[in-house]
NUGULO-770231 format. One record per atom (N, C-alpha, C): residue number from 1; residue in three letters; atom name; x, y, z. Coordinates in Angstrom, 3 decimals, decimal comma. Each point is the difference from the previous one (the first is absolute). Layout:
BEGIN
i | aa | at | xx | yy | zz
NUM | ALA | CA | X | Y | Z
...
//
This chain:
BEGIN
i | aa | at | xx | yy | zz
1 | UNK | N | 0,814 | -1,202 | 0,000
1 | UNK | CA | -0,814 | 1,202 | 0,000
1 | UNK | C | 0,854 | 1,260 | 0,000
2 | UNK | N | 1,188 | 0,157 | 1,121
2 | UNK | CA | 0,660 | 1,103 | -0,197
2 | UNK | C | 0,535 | 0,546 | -1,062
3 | UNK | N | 0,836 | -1,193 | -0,563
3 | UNK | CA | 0,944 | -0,248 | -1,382
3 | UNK | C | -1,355 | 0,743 | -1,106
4 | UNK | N | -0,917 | -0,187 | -0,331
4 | UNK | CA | -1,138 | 0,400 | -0,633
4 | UNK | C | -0,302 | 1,741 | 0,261
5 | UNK | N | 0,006 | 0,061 | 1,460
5 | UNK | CA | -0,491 | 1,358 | 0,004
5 | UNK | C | 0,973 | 0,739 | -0,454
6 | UNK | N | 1,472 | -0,441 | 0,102
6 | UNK | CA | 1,146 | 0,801 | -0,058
6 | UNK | C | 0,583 | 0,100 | -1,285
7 | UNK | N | -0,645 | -0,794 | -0,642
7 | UNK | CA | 0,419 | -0,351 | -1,699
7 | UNK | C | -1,080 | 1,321 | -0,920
8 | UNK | N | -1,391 | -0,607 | 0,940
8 | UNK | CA | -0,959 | 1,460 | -0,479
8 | UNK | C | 0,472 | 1,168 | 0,241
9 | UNK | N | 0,701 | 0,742 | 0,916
9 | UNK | CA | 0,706 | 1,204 | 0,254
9 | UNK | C | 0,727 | 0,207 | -0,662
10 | UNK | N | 1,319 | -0,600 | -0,356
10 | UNK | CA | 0,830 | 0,057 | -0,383
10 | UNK | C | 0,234 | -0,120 | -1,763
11 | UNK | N | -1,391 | -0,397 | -0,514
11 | UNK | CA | -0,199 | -0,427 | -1,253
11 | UNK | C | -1,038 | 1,483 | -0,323
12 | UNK | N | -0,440 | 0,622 | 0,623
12 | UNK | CA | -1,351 | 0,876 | 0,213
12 | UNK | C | -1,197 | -0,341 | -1,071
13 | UNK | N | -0,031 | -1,348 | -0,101
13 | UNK | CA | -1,292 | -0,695 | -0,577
13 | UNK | C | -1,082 | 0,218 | 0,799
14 | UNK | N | -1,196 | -0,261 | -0,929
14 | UNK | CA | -0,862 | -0,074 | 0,584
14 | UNK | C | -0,572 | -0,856 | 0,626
15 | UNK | N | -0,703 | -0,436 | 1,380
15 | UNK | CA | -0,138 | -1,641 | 0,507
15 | UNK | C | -0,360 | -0,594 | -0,689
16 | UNK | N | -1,099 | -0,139 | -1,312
16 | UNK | CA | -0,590 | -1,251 | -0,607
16 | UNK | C | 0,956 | -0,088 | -0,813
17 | UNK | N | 1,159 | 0,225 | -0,573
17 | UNK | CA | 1,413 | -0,075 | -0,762
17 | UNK | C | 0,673 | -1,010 | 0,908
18 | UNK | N | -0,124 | -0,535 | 1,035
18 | UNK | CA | 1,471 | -0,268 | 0,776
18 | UNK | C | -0,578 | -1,986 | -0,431
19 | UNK | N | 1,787 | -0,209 | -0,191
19 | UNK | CA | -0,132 | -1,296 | -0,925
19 | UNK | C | -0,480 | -1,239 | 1,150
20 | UNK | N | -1,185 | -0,458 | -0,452
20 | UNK | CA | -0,860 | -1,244 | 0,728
20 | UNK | C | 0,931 | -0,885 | 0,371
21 | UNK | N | 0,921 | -0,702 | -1,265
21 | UNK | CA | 0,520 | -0,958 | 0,396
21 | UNK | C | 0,996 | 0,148 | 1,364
22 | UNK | N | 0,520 | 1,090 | -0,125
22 | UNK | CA | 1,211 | 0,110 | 1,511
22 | UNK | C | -0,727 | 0,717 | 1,154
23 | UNK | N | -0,765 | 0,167 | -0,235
23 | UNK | CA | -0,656 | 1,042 | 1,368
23 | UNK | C | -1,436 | -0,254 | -0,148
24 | UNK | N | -0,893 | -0,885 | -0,261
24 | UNK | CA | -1,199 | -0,490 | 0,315
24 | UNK | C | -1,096 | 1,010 | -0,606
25 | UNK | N | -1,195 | -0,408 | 0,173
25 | UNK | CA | -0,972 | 1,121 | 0,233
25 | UNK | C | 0,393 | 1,708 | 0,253
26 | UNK | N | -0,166 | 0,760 | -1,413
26 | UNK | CA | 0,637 | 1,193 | 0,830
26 | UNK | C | -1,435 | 0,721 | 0,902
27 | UNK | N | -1,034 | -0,675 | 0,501
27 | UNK | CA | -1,135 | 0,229 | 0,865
27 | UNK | C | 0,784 | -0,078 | 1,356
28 | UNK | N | 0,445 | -1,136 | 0,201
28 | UNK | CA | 0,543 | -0,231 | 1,239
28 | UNK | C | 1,271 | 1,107 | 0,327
29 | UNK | N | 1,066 | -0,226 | -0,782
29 | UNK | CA | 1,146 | 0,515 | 0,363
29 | UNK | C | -0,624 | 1,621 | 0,411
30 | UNK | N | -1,090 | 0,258 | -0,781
30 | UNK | CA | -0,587 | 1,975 | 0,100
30 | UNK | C | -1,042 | -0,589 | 1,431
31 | UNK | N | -0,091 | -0,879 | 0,359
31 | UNK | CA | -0,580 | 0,081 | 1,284
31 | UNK | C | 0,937 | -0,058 | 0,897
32 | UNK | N | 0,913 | -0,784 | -0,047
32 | UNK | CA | 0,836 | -0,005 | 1,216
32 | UNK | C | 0,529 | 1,358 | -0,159
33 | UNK | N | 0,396 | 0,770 | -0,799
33 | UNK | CA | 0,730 | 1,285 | 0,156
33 | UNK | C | -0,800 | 0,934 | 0,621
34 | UNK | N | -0,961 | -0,197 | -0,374
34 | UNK | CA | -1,401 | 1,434 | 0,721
34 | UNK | C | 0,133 | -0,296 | 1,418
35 | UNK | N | -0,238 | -1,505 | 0,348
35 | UNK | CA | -0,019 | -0,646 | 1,119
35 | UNK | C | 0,796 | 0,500 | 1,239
36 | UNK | N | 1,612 | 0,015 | -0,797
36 | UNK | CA | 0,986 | 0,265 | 0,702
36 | UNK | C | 0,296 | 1,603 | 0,082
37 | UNK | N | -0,786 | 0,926 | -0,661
37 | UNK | CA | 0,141 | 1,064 | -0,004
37 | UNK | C | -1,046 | 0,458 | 0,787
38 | UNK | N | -0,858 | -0,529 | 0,189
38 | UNK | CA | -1,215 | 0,536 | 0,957
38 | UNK | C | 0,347 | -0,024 | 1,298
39 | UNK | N | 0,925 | -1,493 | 0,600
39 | UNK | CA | 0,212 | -0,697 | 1,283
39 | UNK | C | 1,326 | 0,721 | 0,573
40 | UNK | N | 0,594 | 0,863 | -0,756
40 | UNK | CA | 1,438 | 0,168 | 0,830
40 | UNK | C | 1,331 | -0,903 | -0,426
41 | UNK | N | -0,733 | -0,852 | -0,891
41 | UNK | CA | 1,359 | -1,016 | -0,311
41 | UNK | C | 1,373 | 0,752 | -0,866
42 | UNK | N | -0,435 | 0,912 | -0,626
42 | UNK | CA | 0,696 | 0,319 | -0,877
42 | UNK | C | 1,204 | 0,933 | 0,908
43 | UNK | N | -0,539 | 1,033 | 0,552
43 | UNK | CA | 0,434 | 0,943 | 0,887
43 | UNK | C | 1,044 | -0,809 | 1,279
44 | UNK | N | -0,616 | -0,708 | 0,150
44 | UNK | CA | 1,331 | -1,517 | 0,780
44 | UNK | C | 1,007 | -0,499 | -0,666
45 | UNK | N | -0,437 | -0,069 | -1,048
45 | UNK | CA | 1,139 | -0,791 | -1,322
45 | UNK | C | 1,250 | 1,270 | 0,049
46 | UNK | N | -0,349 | 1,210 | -0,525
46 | UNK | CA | 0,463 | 0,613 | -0,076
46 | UNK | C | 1,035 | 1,100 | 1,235
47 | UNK | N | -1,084 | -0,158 | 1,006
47 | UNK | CA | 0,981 | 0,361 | 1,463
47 | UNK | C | 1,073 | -0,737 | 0,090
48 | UNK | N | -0,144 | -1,375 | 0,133
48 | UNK | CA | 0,715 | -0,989 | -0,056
48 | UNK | C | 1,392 | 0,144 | -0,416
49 | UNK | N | -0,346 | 0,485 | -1,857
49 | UNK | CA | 0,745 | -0,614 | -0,608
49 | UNK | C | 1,404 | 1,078 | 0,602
50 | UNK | N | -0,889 | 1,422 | 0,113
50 | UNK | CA | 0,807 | 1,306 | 0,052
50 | UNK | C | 0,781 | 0,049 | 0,761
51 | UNK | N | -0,534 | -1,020 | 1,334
51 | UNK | CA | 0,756 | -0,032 | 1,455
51 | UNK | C | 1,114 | -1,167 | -0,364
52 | UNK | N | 0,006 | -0,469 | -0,744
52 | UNK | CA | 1,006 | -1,174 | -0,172
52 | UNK | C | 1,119 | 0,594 | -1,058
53 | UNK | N | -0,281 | 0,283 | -0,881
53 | UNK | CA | 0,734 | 1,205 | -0,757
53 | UNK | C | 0,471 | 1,037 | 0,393
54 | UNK | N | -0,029 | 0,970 | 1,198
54 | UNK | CA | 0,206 | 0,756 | 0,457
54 | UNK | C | 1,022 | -0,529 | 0,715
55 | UNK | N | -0,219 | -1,230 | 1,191
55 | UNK | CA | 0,936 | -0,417 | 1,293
55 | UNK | C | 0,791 | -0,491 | -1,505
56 | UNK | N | 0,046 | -0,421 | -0,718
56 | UNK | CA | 1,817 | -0,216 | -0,701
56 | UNK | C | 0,368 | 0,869 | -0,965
57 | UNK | N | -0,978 | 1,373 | 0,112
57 | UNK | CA | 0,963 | 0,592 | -1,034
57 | UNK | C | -0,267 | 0,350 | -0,959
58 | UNK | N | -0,858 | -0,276 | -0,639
58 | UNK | CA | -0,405 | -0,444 | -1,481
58 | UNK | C | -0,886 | 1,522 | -0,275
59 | UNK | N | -0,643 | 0,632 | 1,142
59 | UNK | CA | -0,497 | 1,433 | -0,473
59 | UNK | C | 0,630 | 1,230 | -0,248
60 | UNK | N | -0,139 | 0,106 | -1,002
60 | UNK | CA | 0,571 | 1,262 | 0,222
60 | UNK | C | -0,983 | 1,242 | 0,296
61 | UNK | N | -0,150 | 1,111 | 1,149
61 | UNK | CA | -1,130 | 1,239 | 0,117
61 | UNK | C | -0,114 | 0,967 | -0,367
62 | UNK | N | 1,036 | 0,243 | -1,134
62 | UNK | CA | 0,300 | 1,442 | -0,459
62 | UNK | C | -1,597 | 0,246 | -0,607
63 | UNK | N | 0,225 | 0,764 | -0,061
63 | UNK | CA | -1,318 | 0,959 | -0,654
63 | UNK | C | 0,636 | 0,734 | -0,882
64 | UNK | N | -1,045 | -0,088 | -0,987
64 | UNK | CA | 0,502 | 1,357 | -1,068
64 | UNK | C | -1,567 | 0,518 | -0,446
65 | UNK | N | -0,204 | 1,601 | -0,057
65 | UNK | CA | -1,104 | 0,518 | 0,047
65 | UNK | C | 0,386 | 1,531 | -1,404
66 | UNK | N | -0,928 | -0,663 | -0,908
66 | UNK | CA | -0,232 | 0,700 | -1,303
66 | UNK | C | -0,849 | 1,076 | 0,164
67 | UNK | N | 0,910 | 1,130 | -0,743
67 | UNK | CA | -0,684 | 1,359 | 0,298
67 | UNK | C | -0,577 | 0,304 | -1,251
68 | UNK | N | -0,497 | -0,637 | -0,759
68 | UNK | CA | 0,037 | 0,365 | -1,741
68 | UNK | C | -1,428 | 0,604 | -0,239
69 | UNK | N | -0,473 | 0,892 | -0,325
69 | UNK | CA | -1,031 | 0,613 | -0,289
69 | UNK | C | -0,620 | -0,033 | -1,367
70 | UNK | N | -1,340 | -0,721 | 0,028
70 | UNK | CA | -0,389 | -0,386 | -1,760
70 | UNK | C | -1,681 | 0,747 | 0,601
71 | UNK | N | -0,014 | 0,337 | -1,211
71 | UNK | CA | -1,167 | 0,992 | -0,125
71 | UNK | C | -0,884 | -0,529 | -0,897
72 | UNK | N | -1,240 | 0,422 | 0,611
72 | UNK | CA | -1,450 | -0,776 | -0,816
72 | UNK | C | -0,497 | 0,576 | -0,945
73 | UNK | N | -0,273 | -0,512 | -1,460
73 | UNK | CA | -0,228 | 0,658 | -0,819
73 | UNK | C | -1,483 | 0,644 | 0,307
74 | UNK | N | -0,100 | 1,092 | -1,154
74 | UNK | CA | -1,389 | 0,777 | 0,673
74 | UNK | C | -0,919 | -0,779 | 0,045
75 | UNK | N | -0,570 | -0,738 | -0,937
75 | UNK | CA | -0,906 | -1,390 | 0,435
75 | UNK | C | -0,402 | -0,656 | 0,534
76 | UNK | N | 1,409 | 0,227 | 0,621
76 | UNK | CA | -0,115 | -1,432 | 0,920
76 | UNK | C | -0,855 | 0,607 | 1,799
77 | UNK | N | 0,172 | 1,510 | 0,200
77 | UNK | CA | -0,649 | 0,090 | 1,087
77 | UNK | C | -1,557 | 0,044 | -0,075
78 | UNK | N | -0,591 | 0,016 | 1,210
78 | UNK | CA | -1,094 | -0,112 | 0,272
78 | UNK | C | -0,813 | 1,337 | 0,667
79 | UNK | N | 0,807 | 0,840 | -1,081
79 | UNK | CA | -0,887 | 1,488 | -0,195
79 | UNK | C | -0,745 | 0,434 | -0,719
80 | UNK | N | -0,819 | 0,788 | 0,173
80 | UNK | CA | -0,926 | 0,712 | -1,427
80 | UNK | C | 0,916 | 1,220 | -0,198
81 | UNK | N | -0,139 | 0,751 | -1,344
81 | UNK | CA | 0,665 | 1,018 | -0,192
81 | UNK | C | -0,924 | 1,191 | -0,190
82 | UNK | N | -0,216 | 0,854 | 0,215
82 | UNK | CA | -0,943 | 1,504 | 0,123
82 | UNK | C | -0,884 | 0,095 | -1,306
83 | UNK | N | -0,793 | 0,116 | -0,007
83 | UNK | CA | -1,132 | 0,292 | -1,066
83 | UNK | C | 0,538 | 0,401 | -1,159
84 | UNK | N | 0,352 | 1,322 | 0,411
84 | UNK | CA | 0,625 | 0,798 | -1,335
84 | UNK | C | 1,177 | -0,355 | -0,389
85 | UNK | N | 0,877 | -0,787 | 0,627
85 | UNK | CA | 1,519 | -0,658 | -1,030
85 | UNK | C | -0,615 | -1,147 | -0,727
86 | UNK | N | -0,346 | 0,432 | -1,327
86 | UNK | CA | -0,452 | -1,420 | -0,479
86 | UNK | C | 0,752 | -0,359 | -1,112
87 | UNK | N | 1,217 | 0,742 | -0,201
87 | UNK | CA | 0,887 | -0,155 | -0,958
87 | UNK | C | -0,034 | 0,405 | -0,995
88 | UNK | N | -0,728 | 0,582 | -0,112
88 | UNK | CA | -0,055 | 1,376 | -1,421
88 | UNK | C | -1,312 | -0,513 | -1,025
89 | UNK | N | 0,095 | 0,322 | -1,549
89 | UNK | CA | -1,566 | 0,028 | -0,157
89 | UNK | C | 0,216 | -1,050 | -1,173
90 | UNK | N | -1,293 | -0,117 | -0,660
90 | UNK | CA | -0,032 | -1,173 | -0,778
90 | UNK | C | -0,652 | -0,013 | -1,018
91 | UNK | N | 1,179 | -0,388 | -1,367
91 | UNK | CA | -0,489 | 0,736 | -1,277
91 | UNK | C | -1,111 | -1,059 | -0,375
92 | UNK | N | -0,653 | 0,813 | -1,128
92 | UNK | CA | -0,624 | -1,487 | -1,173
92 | UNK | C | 0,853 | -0,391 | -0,763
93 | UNK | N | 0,060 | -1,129 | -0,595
93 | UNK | CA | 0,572 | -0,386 | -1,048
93 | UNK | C | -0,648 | -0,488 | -1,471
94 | UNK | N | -1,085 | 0,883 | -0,438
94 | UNK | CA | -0,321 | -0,621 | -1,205
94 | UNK | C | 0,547 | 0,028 | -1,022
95 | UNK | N | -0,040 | -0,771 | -1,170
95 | UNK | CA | 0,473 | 0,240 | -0,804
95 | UNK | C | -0,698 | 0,851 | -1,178
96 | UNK | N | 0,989 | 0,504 | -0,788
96 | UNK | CA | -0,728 | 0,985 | -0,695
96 | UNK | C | -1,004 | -0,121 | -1,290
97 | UNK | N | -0,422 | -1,524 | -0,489
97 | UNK | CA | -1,030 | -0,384 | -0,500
97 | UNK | C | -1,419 | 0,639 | 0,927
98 | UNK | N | 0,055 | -0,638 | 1,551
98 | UNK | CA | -0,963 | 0,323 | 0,240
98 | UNK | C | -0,621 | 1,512 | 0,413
99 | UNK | N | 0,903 | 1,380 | -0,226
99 | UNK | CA | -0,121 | 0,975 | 0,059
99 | UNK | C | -0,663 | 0,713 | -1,263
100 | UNK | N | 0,155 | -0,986 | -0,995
100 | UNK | CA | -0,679 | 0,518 | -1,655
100 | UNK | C | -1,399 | 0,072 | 0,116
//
């Protein structure tokens, strides 16, 4: 089951993708993972692992913290813009058959 959940992560498939023959039912393997994510299991696995990795060494704690500033295109916010900026005015375009 683990080998399964960790193959799904690591593969970033989707669960009904994950191959039957080596990892069973991918129903089950997506139950035991919810399972273990609901119960605390996971959050143990992982204390665990950190505290065992840590007492020999193996962590390193540096931090590194990115100052990089990316800006949202105008679109992308979730403003209205003022009545009257409506971006200027708006021709016809007929063509000049239908002006005869």
């Amino acid at each position: 089951m683990v080998e399964g959940i960790v193959y799904r992560y690591r593969t970033g498939i989707p669960w009904r993708d994950l191959p039957r023959g080596e990892f069973g039912p991918w129903q089950t393997v997506w139950k035991r993972h919810r399972r273990y994510a609901a119960n605390g299991t996971w959050d143990r696995v992982l204390a665990r692992l950190l505290a065992e990795a840590d007492a020999a060494g193996q962590v390193d704690w540096t931090v590194s913290v990115d100052a990089t500033i990316n800006r949202a295109h105008q679109h992308a916010t979730n403003t209205t813009r003022p009545e009257q900026d409506t971006g200027g005015s708006c021709e016809s375009q007929e063509s000049a058959a239908d002006g005869v």
